[in-house]
C-alpha positions as CSV (number, residue, x, y, z in Angstrom):
1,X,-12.7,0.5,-39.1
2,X,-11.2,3.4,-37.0
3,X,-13.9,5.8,-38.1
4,X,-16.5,3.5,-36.9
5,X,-15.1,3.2,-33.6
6,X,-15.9,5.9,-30.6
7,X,-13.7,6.0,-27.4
8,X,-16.3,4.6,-25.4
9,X,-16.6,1.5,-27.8
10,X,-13.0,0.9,-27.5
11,X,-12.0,1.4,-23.9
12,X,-15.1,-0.4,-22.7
13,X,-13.8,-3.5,-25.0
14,X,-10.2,-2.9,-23.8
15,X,-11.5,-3.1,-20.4
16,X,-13.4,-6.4,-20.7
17,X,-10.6,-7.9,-22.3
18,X,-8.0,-6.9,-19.9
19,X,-10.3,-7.1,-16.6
20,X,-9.2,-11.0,-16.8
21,X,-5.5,-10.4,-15.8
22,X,-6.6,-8.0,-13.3
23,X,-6.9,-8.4,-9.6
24,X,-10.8,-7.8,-9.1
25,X,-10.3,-4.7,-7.1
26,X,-8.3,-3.2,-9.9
27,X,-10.2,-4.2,-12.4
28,X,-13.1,-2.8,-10.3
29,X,-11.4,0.6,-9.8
30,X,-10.8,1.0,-13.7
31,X,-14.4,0.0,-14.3
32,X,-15.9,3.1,-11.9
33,X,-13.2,5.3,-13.6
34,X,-14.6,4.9,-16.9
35,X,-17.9,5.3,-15.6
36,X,-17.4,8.6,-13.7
37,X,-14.7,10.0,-15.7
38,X,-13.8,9.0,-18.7
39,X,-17.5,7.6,-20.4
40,X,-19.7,11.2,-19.8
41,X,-17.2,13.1,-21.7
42,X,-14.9,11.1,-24.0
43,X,-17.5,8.1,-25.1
44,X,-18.9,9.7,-28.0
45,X,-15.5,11.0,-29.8
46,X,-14.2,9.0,-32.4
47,X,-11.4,7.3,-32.1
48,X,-9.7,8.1,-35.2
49,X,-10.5,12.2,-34.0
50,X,-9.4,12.3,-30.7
51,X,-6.8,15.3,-30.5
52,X,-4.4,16.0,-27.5
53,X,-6.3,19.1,-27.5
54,X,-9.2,17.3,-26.8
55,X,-7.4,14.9,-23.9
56,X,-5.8,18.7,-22.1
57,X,-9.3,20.1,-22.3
58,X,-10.7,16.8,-20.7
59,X,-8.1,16.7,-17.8
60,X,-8.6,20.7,-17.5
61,X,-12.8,19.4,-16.9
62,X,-12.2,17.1,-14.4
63,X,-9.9,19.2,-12.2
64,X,-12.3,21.9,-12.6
65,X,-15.4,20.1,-11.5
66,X,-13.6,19.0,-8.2
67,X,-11.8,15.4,-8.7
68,X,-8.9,15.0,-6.8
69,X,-5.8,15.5,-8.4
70,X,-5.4,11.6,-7.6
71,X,-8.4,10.9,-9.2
72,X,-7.6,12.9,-12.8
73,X,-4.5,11.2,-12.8
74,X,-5.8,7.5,-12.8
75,X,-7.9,8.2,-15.1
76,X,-5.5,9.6,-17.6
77,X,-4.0,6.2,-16.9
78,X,-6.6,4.2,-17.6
79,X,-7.3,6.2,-20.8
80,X,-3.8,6.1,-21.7
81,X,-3.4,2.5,-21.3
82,X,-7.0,1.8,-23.4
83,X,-6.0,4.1,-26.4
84,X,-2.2,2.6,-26.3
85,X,-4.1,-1.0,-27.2
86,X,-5.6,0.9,-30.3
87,X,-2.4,2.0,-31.6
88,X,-0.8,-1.5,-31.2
89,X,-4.2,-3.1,-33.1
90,X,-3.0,-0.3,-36.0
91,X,-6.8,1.5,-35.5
92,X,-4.7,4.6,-35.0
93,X,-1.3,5.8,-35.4
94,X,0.0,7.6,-32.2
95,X,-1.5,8.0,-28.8
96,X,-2.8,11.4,-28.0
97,X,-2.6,10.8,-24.1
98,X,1.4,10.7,-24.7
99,X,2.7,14.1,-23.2
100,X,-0.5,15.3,-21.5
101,X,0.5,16.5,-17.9
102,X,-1.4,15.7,-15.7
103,X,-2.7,17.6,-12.7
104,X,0.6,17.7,-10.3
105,X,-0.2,16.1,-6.6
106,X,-0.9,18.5,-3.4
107,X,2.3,17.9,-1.0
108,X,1.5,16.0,1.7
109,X,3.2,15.7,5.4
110,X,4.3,12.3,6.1
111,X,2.0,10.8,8.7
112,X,3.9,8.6,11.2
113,X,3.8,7.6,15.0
114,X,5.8,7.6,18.3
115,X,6.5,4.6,20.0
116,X,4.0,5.6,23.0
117,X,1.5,6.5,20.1
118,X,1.4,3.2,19.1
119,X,1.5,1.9,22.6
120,X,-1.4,3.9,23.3
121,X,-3.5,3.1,20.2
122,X,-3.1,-1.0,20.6
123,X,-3.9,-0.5,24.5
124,X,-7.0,1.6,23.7
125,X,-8.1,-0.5,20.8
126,X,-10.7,-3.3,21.3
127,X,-9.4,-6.6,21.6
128,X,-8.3,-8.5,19.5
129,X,-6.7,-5.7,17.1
130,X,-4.3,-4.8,19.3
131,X,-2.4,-7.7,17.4
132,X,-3.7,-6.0,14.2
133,X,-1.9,-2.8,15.7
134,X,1.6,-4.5,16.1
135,X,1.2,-6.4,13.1
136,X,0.9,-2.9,10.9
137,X,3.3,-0.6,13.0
138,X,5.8,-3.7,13.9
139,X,5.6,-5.9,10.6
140,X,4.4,-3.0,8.2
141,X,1.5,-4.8,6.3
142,X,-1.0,-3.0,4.1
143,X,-4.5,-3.8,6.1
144,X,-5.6,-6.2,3.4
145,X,-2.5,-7.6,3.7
146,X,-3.4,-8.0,7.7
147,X,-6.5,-8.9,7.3
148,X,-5.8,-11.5,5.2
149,X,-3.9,-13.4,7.4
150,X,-4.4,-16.9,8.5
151,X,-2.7,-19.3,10.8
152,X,-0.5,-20.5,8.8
153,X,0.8,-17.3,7.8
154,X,2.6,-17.5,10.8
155,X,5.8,-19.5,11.5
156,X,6.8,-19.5,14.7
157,X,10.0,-22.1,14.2
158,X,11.2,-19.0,11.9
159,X,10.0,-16.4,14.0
160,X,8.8,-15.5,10.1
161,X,5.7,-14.1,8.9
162,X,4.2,-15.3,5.5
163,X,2.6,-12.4,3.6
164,X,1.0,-13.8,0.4
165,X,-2.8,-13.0,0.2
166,X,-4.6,-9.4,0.6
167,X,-8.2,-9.1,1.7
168,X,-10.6,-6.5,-0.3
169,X,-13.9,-5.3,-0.8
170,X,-15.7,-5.8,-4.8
171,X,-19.0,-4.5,-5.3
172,X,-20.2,-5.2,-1.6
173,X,-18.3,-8.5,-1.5
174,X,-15.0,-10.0,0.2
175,X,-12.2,-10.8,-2.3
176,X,-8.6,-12.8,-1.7
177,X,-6.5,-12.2,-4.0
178,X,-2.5,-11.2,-4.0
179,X,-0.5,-9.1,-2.6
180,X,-0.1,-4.9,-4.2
181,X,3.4,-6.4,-5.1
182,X,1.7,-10.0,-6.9
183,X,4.0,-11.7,-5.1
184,X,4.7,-12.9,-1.4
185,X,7.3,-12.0,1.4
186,X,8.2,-13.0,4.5
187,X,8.2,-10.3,7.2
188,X,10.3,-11.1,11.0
189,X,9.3,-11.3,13.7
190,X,10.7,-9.7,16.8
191,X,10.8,-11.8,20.2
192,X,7.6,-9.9,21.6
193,X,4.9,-9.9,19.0
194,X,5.8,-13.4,18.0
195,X,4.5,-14.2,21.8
196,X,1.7,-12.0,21.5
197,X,0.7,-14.4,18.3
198,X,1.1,-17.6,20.3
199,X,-1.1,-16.4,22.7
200,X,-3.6,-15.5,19.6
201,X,-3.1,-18.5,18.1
202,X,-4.0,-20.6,21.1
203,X,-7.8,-19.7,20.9
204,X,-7.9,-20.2,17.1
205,X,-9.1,-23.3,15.5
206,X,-6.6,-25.5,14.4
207,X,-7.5,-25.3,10.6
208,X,-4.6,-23.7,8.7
209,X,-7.0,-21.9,6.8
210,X,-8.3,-19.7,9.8
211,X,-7.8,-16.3,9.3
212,X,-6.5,-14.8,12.1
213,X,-9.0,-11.6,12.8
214,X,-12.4,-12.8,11.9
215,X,-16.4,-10.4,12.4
216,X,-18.8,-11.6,14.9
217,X,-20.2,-14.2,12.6
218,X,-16.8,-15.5,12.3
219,X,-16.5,-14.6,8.4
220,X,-13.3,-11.6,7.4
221,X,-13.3,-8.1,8.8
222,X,-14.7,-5.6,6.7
223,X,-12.9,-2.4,6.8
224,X,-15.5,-0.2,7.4
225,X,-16.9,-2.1,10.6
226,X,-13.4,-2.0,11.6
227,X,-13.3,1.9,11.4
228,X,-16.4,2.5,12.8
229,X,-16.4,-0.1,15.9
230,X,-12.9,-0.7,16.9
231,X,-10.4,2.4,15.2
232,X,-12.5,5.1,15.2
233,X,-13.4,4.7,19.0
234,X,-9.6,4.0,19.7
235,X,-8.3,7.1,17.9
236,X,-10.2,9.0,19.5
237,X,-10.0,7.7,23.4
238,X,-5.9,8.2,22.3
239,X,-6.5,12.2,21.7
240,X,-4.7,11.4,17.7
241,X,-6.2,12.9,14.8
242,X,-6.1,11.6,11.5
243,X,-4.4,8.7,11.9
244,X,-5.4,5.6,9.3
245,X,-4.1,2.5,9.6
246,X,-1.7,3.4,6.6
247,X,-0.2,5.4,8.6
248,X,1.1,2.7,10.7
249,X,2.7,1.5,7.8
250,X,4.4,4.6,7.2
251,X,5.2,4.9,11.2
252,X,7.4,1.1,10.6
253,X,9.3,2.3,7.5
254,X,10.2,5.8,9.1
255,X,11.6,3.4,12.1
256,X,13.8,1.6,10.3
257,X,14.8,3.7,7.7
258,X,16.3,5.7,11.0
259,X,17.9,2.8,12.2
260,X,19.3,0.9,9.5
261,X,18.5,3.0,6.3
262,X,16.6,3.4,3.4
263,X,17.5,-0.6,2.0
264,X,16.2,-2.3,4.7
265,X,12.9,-0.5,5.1
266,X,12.2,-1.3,1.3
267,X,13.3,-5.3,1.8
268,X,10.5,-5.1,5.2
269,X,8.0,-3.4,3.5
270,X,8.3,-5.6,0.2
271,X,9.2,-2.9,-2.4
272,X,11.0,-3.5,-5.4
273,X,13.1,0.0,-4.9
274,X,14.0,1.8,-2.0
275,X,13.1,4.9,-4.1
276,X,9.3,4.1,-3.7
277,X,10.3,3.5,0.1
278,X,11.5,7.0,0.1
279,X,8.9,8.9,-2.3
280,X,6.0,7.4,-0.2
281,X,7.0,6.7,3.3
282,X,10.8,7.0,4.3
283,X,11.7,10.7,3.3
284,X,13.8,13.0,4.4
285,X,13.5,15.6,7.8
286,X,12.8,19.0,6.8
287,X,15.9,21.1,7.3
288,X,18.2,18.2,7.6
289,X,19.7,16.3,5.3
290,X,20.7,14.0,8.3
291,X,18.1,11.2,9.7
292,X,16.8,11.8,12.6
293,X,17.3,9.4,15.5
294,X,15.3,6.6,16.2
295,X,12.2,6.8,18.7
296,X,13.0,5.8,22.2
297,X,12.4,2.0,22.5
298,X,10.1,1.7,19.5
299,X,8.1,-1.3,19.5
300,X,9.7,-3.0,16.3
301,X,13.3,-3.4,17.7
302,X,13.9,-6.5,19.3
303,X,15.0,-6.4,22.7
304,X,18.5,-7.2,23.9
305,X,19.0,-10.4,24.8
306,X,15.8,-11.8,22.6
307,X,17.8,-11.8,18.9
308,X,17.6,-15.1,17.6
309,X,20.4,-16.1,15.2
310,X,19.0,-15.0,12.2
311,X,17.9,-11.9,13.9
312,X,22.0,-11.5,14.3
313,X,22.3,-12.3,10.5
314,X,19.3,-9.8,9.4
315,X,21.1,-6.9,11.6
316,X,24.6,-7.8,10.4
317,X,23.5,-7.2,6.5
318,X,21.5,-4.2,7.5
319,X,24.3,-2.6,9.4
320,X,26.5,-3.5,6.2
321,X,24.3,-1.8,3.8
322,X,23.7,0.9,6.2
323,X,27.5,1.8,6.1
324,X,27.7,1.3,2.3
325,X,24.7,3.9,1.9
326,X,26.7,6.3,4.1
327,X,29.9,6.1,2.0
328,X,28.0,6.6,-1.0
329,X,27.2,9.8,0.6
330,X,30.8,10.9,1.2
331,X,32.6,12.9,-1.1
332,X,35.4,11.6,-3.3
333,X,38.7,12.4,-2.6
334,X,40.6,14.5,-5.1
């Protein structure tokens, strides 16, 4: 059976059968992967033949012809993952991916925001995504998570915000589906920019369903209008450079990973270890091992005076954890 088999046969039927418990952008993403990457070089190898040799050579190709290190490397995945199946089905004995490096990633500076950054950027921005501003610097959504959005995402009794959907683009059209994470979270909401969504709300329709950033025809935002109409114009009317909306993301877990640590920023941003929180978007200050103090004022701290009770709670266990991270830190005595 094995020698009748070629990669591309396989991984193309590993992808149809798996592309059902995907989320359609994902199973989208491995589908172009295959196409560009793995299916001109790889498809006519047999399966029973394929060498690591031939898998080094292959990741050596791509790099060479100018794929991203980024790139390479989901792709290995995606290979990896597709040949793994054939060695569970007993068509082959060991997987040749296992122990191929792949191409390491260039360092990159983390991207975050001041506080009058941000004010800038949601005064320059056209309304209404200034909201959409506070809601990724303040809340630290993903966009699709943003965009996604609907009224009754948001619970004002709480002062909580209900992340469970994510908008995204497949093949030209709009998809809901989960969240990165599969799962939902509730995000707080300071005292401020639980206003500023009352005020939002107010010229919504009352329909639960309606999302709360909408185009001009009243259907979702796609992201690349966005860019070009509203972001693009703001970013540059604000003097930044190279700011995504990402970054804002990255700008909220820097904040609170300098005010109450590392634990806290993960349990915002929904991440299931604060190492991710660290590797992506919380790391360290070059030449100190210290964190560096917390913008002046910065938009997601709620102001004195405006804490609601289980804002007091919230702050109490941060504080608590903050302190335990610190002792960890400490040396032992001897």
């Amino acid at each position: 059976m094995a020698a009748q088999v070629t990669v591309g046969i396989w991984t193309r039927r590993f992808l149809e059968a798996h592309a059902v418990g995907l989320k359609p952008s994902t199973a989208a993403s491995y589908e172009s992967l295959y196409r560009c990457c793995i299916g001109p070089y790889l498809a006519e190898h047999r399966l029973d033949r394929l060498r690591k040799s031939h898998v080094r050579e292959w990741v050596a190709e791509l790099s060479a012809r100018g794929l991203s290190a980024s790139r390479v490397r989901q792709a290995l995945v995606v290979l990896t993952k597709a040949i793994e199946a054939a060695v569970d089905d007993d068509l082959i004995s060991a997987n040749p991916c296992r122990g191929v490096s792949p191409p390491a990633l260039p360092a990159t500076e983390l991207h975050t925001l001041s506080a009058e950054q941000v004010q800038s950027l949601r005064e320059a921005i056209r309304p209404p995504f200034g909201l959409l501003v506070d809601l990724l610097a303040v809340g630290g959504l993903r966009i699709g998570e943003a965009l996604a959005l609907r009224r009754r995402s948001v619970d004002l009794l709480r002062g909580r915000l209900l992340v469970s959907e994510a908008l995204s683009e497949v093949g030209g059209k709009h998809r809901f589906g989960t969240t990165k994470a599969h799962q939902g979270r509730e995000v707080p909401l300071p005292r401020f920019l639980a206003e500023r969504l009352t005020e939002h709300l107010a010229g919504l329709p009352s329909d639960p369903r309606a999302l709360l950033f909408t185009s001009a025809v009243g259907g979702p935002v796609r992201y690349r209008s966005l860019i070009r109409y509203a972001w693009a114009p703001a970013i540059e009317a604000t003097g930044l450079r190279d700011v995504t909306p990402h970054d804002l993301r990255a700008t909220c877990a820097s904040w609170i990973a300098e005010q109450h640590g590392v634990m806290a920023a993960a349990r915002h941003l929904g991440h299931s270890s604060a190492s991710v929180t660290t590797r992506h978007y919380a790391r360290a200050r070059q030449g100190s091992t210290r964190r560096s103090s917390p913008p002046s004022r910065p938009p997601s701290r709620v102001p004195p005076g405006n804490e609601t009770e289980s804002d007091r709670a919230r702050r109490g266990h941060e504080t608590a954890a903050r302190r335990r991270e610190q002792a960890a830190d400490l040396p032992k005595r001897r």
